[in-house]
C-alpha positions in Angstrom: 80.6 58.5 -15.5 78.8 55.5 -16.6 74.5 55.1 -14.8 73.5 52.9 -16.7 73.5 50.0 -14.9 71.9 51.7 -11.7 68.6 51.0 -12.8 66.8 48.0 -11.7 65.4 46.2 -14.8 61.6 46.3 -14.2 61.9 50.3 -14.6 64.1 49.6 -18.1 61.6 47.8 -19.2 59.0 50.4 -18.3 61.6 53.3 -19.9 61.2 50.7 -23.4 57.7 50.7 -23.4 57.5 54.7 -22.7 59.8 55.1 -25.7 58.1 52.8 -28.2 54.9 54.8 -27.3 56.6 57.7 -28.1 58.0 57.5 -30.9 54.3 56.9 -32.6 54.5 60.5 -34.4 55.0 61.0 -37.9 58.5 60.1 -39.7 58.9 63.4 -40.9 59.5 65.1 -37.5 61.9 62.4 -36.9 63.8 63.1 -39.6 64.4 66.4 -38.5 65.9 65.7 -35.3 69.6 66.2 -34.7 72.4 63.3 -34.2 73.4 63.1 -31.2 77.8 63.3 -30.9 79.3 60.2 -31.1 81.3 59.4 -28.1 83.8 57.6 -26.0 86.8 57.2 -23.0 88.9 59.3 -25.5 86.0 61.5 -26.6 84.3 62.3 -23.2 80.9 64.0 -23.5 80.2 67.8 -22.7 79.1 68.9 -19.5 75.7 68.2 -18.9 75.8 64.9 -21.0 76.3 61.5 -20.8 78.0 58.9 -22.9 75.1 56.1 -24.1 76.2 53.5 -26.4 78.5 55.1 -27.7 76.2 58.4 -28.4 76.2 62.0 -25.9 73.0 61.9 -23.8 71.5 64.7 -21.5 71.7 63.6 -18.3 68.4 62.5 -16.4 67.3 65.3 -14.2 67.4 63.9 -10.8 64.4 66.0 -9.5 62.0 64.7 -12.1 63.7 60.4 -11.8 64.6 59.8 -8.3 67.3 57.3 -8.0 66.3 53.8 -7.9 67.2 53.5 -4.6 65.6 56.4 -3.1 61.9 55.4 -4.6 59.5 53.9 -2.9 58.2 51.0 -4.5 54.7 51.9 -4.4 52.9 48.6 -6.4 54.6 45.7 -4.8 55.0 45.7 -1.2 58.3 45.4 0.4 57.7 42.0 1.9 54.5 40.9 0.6 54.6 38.4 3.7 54.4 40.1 6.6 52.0 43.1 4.8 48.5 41.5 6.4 45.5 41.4 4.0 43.2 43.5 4.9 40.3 41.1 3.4 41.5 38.3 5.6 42.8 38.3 9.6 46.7 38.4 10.3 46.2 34.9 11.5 43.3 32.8 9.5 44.6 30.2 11.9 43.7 31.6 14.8 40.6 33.0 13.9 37.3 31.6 15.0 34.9 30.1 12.3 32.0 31.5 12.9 29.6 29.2 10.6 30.4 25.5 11.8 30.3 25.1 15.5 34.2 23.4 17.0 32.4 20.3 16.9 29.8 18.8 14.8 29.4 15.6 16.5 27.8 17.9 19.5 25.9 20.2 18.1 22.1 18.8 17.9 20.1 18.8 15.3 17.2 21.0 15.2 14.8 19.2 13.0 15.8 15.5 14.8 15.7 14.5 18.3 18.6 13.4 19.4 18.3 9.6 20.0 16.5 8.8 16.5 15.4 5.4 17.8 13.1 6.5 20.3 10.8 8.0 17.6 7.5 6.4 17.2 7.0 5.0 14.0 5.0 6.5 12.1 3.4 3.4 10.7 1.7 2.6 14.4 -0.3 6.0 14.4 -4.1 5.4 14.4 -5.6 6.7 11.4 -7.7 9.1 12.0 -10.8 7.5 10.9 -9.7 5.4 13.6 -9.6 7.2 16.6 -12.8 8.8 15.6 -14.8 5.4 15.2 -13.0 4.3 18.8 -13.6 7.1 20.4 -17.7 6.0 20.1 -18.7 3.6 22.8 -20.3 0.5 22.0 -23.4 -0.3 24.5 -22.8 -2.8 26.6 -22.3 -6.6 25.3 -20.6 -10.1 25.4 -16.7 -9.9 25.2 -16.8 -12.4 22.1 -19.2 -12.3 19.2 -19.6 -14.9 16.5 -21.9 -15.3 13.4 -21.5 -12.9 10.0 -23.2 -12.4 6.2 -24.4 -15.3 4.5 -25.1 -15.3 0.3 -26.9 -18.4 -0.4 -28.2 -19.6 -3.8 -29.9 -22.9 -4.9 -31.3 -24.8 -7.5 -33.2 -28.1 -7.0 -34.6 -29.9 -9.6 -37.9 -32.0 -8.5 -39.2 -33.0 -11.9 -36.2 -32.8 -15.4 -37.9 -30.0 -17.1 -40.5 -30.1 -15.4 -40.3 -28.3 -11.6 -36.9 -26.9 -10.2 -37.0 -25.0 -7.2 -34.8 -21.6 -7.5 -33.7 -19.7 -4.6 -31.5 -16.7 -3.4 -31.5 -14.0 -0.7 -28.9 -13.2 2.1 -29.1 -13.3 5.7 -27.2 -12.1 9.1 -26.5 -13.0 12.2 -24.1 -11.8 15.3 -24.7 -13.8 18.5 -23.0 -14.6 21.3 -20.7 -18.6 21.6 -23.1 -21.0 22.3 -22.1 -24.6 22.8 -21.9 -26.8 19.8 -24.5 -30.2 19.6 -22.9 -33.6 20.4 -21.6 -34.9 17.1 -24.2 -37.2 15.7 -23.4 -41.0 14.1 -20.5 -40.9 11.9 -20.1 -43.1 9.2 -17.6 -42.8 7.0 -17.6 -38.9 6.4 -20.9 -39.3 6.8 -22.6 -37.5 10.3 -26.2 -38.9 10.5 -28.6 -36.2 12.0 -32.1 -35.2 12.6 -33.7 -32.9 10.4 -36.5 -30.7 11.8 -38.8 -28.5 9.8 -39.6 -26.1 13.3 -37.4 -23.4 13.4 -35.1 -23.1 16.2 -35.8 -20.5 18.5 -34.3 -17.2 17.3 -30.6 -16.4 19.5 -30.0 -13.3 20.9 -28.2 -11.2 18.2 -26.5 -7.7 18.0 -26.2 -4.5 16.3 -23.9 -4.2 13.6 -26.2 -1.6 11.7 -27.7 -1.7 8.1 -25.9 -4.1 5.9 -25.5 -4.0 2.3 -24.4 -6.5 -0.4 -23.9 -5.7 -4.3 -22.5 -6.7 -7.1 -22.5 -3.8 -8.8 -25.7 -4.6 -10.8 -28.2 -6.4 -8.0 -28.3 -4.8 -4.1 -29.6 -6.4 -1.5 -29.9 -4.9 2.1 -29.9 -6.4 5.5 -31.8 -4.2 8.3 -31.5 -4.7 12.1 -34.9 -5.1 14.0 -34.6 -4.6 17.5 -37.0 -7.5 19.1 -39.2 -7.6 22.3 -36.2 -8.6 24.5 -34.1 -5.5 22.6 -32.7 -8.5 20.8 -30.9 -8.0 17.2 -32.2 -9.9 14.1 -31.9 -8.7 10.6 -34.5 -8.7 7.9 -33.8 -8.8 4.3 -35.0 -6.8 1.7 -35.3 -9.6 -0.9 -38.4 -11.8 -0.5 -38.0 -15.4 0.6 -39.5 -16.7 -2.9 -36.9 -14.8 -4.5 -35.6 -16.7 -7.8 -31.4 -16.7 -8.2 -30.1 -13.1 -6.3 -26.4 -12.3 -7.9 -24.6 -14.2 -10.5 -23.1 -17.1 -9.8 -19.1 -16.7 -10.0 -19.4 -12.6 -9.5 -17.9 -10.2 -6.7 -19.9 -9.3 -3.9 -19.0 -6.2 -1.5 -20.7 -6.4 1.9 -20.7 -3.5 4.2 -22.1 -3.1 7.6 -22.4 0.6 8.9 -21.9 -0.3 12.4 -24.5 -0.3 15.4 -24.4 -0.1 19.0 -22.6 -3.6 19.4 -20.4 -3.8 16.5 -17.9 -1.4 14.8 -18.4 -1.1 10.8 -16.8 -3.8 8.5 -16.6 -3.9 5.0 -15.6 -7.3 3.0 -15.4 -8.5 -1.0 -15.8 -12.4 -1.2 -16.3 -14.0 -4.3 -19.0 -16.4 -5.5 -19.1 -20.0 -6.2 -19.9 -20.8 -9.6 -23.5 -22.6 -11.0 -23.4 -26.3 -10.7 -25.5 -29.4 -11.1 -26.3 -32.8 -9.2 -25.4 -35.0 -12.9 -26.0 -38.4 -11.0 -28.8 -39.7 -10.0 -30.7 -37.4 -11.9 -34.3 -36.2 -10.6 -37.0 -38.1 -10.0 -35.2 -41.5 -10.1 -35.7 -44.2 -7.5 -32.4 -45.3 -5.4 -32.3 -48.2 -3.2 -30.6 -49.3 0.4 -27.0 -49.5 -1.3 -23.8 -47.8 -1.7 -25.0 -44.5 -3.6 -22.7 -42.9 -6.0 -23.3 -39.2 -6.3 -21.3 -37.1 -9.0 -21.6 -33.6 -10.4 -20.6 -31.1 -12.4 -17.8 -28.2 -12.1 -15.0 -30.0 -10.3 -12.1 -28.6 -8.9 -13.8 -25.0 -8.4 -11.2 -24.5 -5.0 -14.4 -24.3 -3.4 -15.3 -26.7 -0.2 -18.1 -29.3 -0.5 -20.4 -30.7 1.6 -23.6 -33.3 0.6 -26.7 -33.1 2.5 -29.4 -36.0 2.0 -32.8 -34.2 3.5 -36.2 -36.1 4.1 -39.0 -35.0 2.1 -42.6 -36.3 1.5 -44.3 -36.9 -2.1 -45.3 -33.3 -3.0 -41.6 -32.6 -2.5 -42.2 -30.5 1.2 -39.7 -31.1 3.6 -40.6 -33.4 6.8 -38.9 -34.5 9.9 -36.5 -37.7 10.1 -33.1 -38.4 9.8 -30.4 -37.1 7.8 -26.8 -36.9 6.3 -24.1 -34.3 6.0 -21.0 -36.0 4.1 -17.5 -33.2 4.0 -15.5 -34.2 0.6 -12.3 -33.2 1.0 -11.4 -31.1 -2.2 -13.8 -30.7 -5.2 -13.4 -34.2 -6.9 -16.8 -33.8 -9.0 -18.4 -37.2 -7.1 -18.4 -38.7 -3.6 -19.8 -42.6 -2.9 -22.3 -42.0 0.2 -21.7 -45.9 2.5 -24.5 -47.9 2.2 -24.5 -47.9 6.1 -25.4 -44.1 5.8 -28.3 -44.6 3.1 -29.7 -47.5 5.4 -30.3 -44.4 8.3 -33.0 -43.4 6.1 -36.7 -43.7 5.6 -38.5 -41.0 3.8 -40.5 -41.7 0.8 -38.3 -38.8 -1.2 -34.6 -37.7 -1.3 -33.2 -34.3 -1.7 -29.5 -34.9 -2.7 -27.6 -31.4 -3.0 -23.6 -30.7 -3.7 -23.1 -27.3 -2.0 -20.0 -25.1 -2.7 -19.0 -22.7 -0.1 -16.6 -20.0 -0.4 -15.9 -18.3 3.1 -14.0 -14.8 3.8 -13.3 -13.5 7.3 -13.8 -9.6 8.4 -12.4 -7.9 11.5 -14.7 -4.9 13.1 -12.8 -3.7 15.6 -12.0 -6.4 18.0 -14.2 -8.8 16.4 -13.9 -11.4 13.8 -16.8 -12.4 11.6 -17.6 -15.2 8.5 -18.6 -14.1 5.3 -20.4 -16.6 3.9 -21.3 -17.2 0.2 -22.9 -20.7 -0.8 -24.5 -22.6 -3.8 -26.3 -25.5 -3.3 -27.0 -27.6 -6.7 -29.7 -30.8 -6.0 -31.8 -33.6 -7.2 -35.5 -34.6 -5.5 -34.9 -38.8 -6.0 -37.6 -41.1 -4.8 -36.1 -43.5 -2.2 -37.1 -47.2 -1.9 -35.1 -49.2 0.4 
């Protein structure tokens, strides 16, 4: 009887291996182990044993190797298809996902709303700061305020080395619209006007609380004084003989705490730089003619305006008429007519360039001017 080809080949190959392991002992007891008979069809093995290539075999005992196809086959299943996995469902198909929902599109998102657009933007929420200074209420006042800070410097020279007249300080004012004066004479871009040394009555003003200007080396402050008719004015804390106040050509921050009229406001505005009247020069005569006026730092960016102001022989301002001439840009000189120049009649002249430099501020609804100025002047004596 010939088994040799009953069994499958996975367990000869597992027979191979078995036999290469054993046959690890020694040579020796190898050596020693009988031949097994030679065999064949002619030369049948004895009982008990089976012909093997060509050599007698015992024959496998069947209650120790069950026949091939009596064993289970106990590593691979028998139809690795329909054995379900017991880490996965018998149908992954038809098993619910329980982490994303069926549809994304509908689910909403927790940490948007769900129409984005209608947020508000962020942007358009009051500050805090804000809502705290609106939240004060302002006592009761005009709808529309104008006025603001003013910086003014000057330097007018009387006598060429002799006597110049040097001033600075700052002032405020926040009064209600009042309606402008008719325009005076125009001549050229020339107004004729009336100067008057009495001062105007004060206006009624309002409280935009202590003011303070610096530029970082000189401070100057600006205090509201309630007045009999619980009018506003402001009072300055340099005196009014004060010599030059900041640097020409410097950075001055104003800030206003705010009153009971006005929110606070804060501003930086810079100022014009030092300049001089070059022609005429102080103390000459000029006559009834065309007068050429020139000066020095042109082209500052600045805007200019001339003023021609009567004054009497000890240089005091008096009463009469006047000029104010606009230049349009900073050309260093300006031609006043000779129609203008024949308007006037004091004995003495005072013939200033002024540079202005203006910045506005919002305080709440408001709008104010910040103001800084620098006059530069000549006392002539006028003869017509």
């Amino acid at each position: 009887m010939n088994q040799q080809h009953t069994l499958p080949l996975w367990m000869l190959t597992a027979l191979a291996v078995a036999c290469l392991c054993a046959c690890g002992g020694n040579e020796d007891s190898q050596n020693d182990s009988p031949t097994p008979p030679e065999c064949s069809q002619d030369n049948p093995c004895p009982a008990g044993q089976e012909c093997q290539e060509d050599r007698c075999v015992d024959e496998p005992d069947n209650n120790d190797v069950p026949d091939a196809d009596d064993m289970p086959d106990a590593d691979p299943p028998e139809d690795v298809d329909d054995t379900p996995d017991a880490d996965e469902p018998e149908d992954v198909d038809d098993t619910p996902d329980a982490d994303p929902p069926e549809d994304v599109d509908d689910m909403p998102d927790a940490d948007e709303p769900e129409d984005v657009d209608e947020m508000p933007d962020v942007d358009d929420t009051p500050d805090a700061d804000d809502v705290q200074e609106f939240d004060t209420p302002l006592d009761p006042r005009p709808e529309t305020l104008t006025g603001g800070v003013t910086l003014f410097e000057s330097t007018i020279q009387a006598i060429p080395f002799f006597l110049a007249i040097r001033r600075g300080n700052v002032a405020a004012a926040f009064v209600e619209p009042s309606p402008e004066d008719p325009p005076g004479e125009m001549i050229g871009n020339c107004t004729v006007g009336t100067f008057s040394t009495e001062e105007a009555p004060p206006e009624f003003g309002y409280d935009a609380g202590e003011i303070t200007l610096s530029d970082g080396q000189v401070t100057a402050t600006l205090s509201p004084l309630t007045g009999m008719d619980d009018g506003i004015s402001y009072e300055s804390s340099v005196a009014e003989d004060n010599d030059l106040l900041f640097v020409p050509d410097s950075q001055v921050t104003i800030t206003a705490a705010g009153g009971r009229h006005i929110r606070p406001f804060s501003a930086t505005i810079d100022t014009p730089a030092e300049h001089q009247v070059t022609s005429p020069v102080a103390d000459a005569t000029v006559g009834a003619g065309a007068l050429p006026v020139t000066w020095s730092g042109a082209n500052s960016g600045a805007t200019v305006i001339l003023t021609v102001t009567p004054h009497n022989d000890a240089y005091a301002f008096i009463n009469g008429p006047s000029l104010t001439c606009t230049i349009e840009g900073d050309p260093g000189q300006f031609t006043i007519p000779a129609e203008a120049i024949a308007r006037l009649n004091a004995p003495r002249l005072g013939i200033s360039v002024i540079k202005l430099i203006n910045t506005e501020v919002t305080a709440g609804d408001d709008t104010f001017i910040i103001n800084a100025t620098f006059a530069g002047g000549n006392m002539v004596s006028f003869d017509p």
